[in-house]
C-alpha atoms as one frame of an Amber mdcrd trajectory, in Angstrom:
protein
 -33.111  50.906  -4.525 -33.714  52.884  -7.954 -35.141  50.986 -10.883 -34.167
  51.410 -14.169 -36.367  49.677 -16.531 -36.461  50.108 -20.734 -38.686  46.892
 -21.321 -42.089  47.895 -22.165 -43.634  45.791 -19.405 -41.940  47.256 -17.099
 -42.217  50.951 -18.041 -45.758  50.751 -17.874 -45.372  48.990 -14.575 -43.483
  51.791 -13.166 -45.488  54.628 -14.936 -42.168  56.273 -16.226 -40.933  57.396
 -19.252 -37.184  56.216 -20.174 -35.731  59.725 -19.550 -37.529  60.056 -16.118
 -36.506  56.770 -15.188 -32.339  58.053 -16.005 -33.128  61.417 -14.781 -34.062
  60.186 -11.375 -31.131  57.336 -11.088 -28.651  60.070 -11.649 -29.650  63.211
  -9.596 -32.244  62.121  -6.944 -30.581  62.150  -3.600 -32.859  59.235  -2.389
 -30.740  57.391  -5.102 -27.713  58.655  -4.624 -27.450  57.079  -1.013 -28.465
  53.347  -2.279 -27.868  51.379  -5.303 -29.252  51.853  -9.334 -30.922  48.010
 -10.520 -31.459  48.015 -13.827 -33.624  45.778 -15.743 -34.267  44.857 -18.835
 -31.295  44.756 -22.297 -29.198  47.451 -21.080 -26.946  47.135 -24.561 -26.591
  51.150 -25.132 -22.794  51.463 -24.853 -22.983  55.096 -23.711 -25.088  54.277
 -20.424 -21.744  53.083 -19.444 -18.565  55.048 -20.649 -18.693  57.469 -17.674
 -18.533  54.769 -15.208 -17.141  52.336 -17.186 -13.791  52.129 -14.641 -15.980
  51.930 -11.924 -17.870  49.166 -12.756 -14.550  47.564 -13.613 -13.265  48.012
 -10.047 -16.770  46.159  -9.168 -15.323  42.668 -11.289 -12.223  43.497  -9.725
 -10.597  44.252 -12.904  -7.750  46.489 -13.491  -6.549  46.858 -16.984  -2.414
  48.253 -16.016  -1.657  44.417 -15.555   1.680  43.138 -15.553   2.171  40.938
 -18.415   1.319  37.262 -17.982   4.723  34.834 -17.408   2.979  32.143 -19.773
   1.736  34.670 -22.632   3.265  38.355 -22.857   0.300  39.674 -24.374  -2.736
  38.923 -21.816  -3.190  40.129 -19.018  -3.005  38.825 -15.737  -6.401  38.041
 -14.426  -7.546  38.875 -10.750  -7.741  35.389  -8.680 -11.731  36.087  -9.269
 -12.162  36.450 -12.601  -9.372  33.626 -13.761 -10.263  30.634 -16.303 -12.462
  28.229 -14.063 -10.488  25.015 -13.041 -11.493  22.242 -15.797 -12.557  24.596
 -18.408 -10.745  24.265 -21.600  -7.200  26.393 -22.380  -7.761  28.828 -24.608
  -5.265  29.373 -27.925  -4.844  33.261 -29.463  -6.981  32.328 -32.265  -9.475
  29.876 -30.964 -13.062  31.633 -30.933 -15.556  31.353 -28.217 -19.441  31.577
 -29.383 -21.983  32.617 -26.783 -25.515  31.179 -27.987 -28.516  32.661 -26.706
 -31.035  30.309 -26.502 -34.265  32.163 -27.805 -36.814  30.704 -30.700 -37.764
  32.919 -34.011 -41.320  32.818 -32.297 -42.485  34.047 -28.754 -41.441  36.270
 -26.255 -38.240  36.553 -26.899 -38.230  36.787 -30.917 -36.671  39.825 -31.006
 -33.623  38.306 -29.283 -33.033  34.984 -31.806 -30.073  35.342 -34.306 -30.599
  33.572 -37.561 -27.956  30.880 -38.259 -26.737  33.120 -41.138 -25.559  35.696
 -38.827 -23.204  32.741 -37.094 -22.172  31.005 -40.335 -21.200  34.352 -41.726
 -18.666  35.182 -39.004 -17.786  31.089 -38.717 -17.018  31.045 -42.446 -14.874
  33.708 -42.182 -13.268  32.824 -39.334 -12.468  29.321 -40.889 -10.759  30.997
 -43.829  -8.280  33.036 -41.702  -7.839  30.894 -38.823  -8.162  26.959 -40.538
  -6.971  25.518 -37.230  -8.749  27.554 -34.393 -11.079  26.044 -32.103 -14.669
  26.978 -31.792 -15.893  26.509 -28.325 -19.674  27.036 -27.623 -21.551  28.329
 -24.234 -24.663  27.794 -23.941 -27.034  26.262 -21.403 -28.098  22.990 -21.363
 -30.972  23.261 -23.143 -29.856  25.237 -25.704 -26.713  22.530 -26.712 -29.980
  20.309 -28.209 -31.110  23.000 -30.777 -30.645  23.209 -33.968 -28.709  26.415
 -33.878 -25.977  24.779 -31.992 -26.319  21.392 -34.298 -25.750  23.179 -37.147
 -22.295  24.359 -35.672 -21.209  21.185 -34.597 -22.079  19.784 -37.563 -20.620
  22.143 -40.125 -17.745  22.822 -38.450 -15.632  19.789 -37.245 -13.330  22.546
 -35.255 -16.354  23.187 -32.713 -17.526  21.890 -29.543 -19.519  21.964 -26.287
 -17.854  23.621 -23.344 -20.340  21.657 -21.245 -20.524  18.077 -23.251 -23.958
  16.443 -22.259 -21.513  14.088 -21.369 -19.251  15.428 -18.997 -21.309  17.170
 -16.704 -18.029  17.396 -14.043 -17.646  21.248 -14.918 -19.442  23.392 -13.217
 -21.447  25.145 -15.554 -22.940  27.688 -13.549 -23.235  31.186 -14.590 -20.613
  32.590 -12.989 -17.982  30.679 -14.637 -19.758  31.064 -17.763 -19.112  34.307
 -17.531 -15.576  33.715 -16.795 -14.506  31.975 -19.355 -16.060  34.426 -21.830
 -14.230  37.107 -20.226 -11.348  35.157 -20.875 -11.293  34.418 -24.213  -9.378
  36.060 -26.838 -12.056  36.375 -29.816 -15.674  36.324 -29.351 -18.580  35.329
 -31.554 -22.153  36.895 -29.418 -25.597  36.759 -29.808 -28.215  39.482 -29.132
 -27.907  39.023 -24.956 -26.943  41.419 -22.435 -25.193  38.758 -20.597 -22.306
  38.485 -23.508 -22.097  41.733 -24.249 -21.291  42.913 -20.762 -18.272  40.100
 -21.190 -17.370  41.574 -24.342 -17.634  45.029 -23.217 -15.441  44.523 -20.032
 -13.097  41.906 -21.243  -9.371  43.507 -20.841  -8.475  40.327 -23.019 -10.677
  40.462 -25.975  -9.323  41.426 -28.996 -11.792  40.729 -31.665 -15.198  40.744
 -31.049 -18.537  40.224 -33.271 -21.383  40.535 -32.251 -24.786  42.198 -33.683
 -25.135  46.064 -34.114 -29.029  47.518 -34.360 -28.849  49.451 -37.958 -30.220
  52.351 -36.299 -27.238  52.700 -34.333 -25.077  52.906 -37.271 -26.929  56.076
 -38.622 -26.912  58.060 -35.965
């Protein structure tokens, strides 16, 4: 197994620089003949458009579908990556929100998304699309922060995919993942785990999520 690491914890754990780290992944014959793991917030778009179809074949996705029989413009889904039984039916406009659940203090600071960033795009959203849905996935014990409150609150269109009170869907993160990949528009915090849905999602047709400034002048 090669390791591919860019948090600073585990770079100095490893004793190698970024570039030796990718340099070694990709032309070492030790890892040629077993398997890349990456860890860490593998967001950089372009360490994936050269295998971006083959990582696709690894969700067994295919995106030349046939057109669904129930709505001509999504794609069929492959048995594995369908809507979860009991999860709610998504309309074209209804918006799914992926909430990371990270504090403005602590390790994971540099992951937390103010609730402007969210009310921006949710004011927006409510302007165009009056009538959409909001549906928010979160863990458990993220639905009792006041991120999410704030959304409920302020927008009567919103609610829990996992209700504290209906705890019959199986919220695990597999089907969380699912139903993101599912969904039509998407709302995402800073976490790799919704941008990979975003990024793969043959369904997706609008997507917001956060962009690091430094990306945008390069």
């Amino acid at each position: 197994v090669c390791r591919i690491s860019d948090r600073p914890y585990d770079v100095r754990l490893y004793h190698k620089k970024m570039l030796e780290q990718m340099t070694t992944a990709y032309f070492s014959e030790a890892c040629s003949k077993g398997c890349v793991y990456t860890i860490g917030y593998f967001q950089e778009t372009i360490y994936f458009v050269p295998e971006r179809n083959r990582i696709l074949e690894w969700f067994n996705l295919d995106h030349n579908h046939s057109a669904n029989s129930l709505d001509s413009s999504r794609p069929v889904m492959p048995t594995g990556m369908r809507m979860p039984q009991g999860f709610p039916d998504l309309a074209d406009e209804d918006l799914s929100v992926h909430v990371r659940c990270c504090e403005p203090a602590g390790m994971c600071k540099w992951l937390f998304m103010p609730w402007g960033y969210y009310e921006t795009v949710l004011d927006h959203n409510k302007e165009r699309h009056p009538k959409a849905k909001v549906w928010i996935i979160t863990t458990p014990q993220c639905a009792a922060k006041p991120l999410v409150k704030n959304i409920l609150d302020k927008y009567k269109q919103a609610e829990l995919v996992h209700p504290p009170d209906k705890r019959q869907i199986e919220d695990n993160v597999a089907n969380d993942f699912r139903f993101l990949m599912n969904s039509p528009r998407l709302l995402l915090g800073k976490s790799t785990f919704g941008y990979w849905a975003g990024y793969f999602s043959p369904i997706a047709n609008e997507i917001h999520m956060p962009v690091d400034p430094k990306a945008l002048t390069k």
